[in-house]
C-alpha positions in Angstrom: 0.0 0.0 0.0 1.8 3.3 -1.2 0.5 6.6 0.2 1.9 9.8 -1.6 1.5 13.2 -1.0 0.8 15.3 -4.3 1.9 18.9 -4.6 1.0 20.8 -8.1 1.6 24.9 -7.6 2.6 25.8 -11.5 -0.3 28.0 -12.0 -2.8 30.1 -10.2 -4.1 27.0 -8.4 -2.8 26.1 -5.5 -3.4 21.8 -5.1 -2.5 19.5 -2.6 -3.9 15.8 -2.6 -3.3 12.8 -0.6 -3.5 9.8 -2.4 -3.3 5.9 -1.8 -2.6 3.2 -4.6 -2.7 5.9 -7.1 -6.4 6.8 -5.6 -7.4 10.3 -4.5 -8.1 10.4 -0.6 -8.4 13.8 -0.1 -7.8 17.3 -2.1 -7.5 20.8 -1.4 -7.4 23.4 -3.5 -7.6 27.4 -4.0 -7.7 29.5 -7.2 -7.1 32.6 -5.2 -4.2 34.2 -6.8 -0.1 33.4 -6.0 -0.8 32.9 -2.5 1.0 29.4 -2.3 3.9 30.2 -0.2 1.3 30.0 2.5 -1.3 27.7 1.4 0.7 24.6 0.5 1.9 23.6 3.7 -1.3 24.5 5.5 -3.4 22.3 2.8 -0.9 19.6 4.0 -1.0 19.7 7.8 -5.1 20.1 6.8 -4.9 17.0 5.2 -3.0 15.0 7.1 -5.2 15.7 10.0 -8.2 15.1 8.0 -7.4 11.2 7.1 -5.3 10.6 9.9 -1.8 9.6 8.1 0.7 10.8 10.2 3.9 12.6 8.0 6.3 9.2 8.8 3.2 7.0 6.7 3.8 8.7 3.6 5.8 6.8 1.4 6.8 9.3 -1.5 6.3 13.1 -2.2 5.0 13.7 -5.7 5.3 17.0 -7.3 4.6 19.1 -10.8 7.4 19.4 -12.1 6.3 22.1 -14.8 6.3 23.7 -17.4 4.2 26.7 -15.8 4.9 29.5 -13.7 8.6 30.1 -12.7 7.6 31.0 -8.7 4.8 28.4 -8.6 7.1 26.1 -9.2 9.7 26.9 -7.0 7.8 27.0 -4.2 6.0 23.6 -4.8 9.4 22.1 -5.6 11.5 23.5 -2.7 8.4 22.4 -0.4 8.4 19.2 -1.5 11.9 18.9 -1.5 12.3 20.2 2.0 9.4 17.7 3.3 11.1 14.5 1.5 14.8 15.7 3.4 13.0 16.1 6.5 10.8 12.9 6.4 14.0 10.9 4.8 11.0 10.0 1.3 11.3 9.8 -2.4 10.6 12.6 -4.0 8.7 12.0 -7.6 8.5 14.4 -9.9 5.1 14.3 -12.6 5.1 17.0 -15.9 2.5 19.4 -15.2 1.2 18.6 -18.7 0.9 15.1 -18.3 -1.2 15.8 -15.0 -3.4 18.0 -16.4 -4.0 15.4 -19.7 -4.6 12.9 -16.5 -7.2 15.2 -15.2 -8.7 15.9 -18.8 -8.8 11.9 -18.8 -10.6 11.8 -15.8 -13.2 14.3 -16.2 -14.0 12.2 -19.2 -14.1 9.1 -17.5 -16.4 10.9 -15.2 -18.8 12.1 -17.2 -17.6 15.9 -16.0 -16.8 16.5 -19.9 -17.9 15.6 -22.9 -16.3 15.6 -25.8 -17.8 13.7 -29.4 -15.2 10.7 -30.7 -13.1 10.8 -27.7 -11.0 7.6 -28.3 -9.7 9.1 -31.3 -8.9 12.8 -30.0 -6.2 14.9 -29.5 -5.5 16.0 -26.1 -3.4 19.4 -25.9 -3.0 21.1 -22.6 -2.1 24.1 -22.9 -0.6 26.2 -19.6 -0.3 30.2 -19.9 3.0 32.3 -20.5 2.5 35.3 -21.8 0.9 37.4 -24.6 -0.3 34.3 -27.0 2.4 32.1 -25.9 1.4 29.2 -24.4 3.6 25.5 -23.2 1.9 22.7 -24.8 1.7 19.6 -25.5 -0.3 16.9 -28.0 -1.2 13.7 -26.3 -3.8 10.7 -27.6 -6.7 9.8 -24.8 -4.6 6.9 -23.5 -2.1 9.7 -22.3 0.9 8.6 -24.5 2.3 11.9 -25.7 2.8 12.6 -29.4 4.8 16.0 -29.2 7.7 17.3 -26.9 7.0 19.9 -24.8 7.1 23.3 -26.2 7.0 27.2 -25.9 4.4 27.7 -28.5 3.5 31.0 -29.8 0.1 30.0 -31.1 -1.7 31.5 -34.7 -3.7 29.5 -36.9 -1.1 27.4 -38.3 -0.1 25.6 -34.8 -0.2 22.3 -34.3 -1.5 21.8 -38.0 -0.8 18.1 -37.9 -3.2 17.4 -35.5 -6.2 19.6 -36.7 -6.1 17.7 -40.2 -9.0 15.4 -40.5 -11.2 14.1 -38.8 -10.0 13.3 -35.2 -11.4 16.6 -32.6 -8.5 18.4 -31.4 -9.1 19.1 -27.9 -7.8 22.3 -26.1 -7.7 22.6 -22.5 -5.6 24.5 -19.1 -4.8 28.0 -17.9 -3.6 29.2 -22.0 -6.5 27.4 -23.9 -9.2 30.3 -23.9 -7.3 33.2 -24.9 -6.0 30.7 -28.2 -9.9 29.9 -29.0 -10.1 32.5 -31.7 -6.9 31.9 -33.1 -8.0 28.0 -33.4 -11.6 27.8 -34.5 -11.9 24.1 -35.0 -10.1 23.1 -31.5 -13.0 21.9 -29.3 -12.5 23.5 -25.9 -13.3 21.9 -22.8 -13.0 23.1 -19.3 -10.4 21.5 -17.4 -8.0 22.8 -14.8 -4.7 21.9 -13.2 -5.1 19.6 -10.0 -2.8 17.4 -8.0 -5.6 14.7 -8.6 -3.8 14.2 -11.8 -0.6 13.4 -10.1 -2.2 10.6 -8.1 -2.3 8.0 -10.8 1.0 9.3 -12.5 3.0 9.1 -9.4 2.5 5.8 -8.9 3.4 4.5 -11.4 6.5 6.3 -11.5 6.9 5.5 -7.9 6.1 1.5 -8.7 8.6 2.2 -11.3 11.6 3.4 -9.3 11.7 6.8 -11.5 12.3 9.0 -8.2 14.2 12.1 -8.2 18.2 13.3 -6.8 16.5 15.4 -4.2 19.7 17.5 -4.2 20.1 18.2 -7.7 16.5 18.0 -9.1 14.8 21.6 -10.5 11.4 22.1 -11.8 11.5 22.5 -15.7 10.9 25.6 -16.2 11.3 24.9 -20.1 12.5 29.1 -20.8 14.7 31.2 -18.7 13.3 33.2 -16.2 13.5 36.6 -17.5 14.3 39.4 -14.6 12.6 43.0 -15.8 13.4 46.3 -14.8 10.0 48.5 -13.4 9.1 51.4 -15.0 7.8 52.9 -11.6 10.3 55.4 -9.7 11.3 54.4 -6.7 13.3 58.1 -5.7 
């Protein structure tokens, strides 16, 4: 019986899940801005309290690994990182992309989403940058990804392979509105970044042995972080 504690922080949403076998037990989340400094570790204590698994139970620390934004991930990885040095655990490490096709998959499988021709779709999450940049990625609905993870300034010629035919090209995440317009026959379905989509992911990687060098392992932040200079005076 593996219990792992899931930590996804690369966007706006803040997640934290507990899960056991690859099952969800528990979730907490909040879409309330770039608050997750605070709100990861008191999601964890919350949940830990709320099932009863004390720290020393846990058998691995999962984490989104990114792409996605540069201080979400930090803080989600340095947390993570600091609880599997403290609690002497395997750290795992999930792409954000694949967890959020997982969640896509799950919402399907739950009847949360619909989507017509499903088995033969292309998933492509999609997680904001900036302007109409987005990081994507194409998978098929068993989750087997068909692209490498890019930086993808997105007009109507992007991912042109995959909108050819008949097969629905399915656009979801954080960066998948705002390309709507530009992508007219995408289908776009509401679905959001959880740590629920680490669950299954992370245990497998976990069953696996595909754990991380705790001291050396970084989120994938995919570009450079980019320091700017403010316009505002400050004297």
């Amino acid at each position: 019986m593996s219990l792992i504690l899931c930590i996804e922080t690369g966007t706006d949403i803040c997640s934290v899940g507990i899960a056991k076998e690859g099952e969800l037990l528990s979730l907490r989340e909040s879409d309330e801005g770039r608050d997750h400094a605070r709100k990861v570790a008191v999601f964890v204590d919350e949940l830990l309290r709320e099932t009863g698994i004390a720290p020393d139970d846990l058998d691995a620390v999962a984490v989104g690994k990114g792409p996605g934004s540069y201080t979400g991930l930090r803080i989600g990885v340095s947390f993570a990182k600091g609880l599997c040095y403290g609690l002497h655990k395997p750290l795992v490490a999930v792409g954000s992309l694949d967890a959020l096709t997982e969640v896509a998959r799950e919402d399907y499988e739950a009847g949360i989403v619909s989507v017509d021709d499903w088995e033969r779709a292309w998933l492509c999450p999609m997680v904001d940058a900036r302007r109409m940049e987005v990081y994507a990625q194409v998978f098929d609905t068993a989750g087997k990804a068909q692209t490498e993870v890019s930086a993808e300034v997105v007009d109507g010629d992007s991912f042109a392979d995959f909108r050819r035919g008949d097969p629905p090209f399915v656009i979801f995440g954080s960066g998948a509105r705002k390309c709507a317009e530009v992508l007219p026959d995408a289908r776009l379905i509401e679905v959001v970044p959880s740590a629920r989509g680490l669950a299954r992911l992370a245990q497998q990687a976990f069953d696996a042995g595909r754990t991380e060098d705790i001291a050396y392992f970084e989120p994938f932040y995919l570009k450079d972080f980019v320091v700017t200079t403010s316009r505002k005076s400050l004297f």
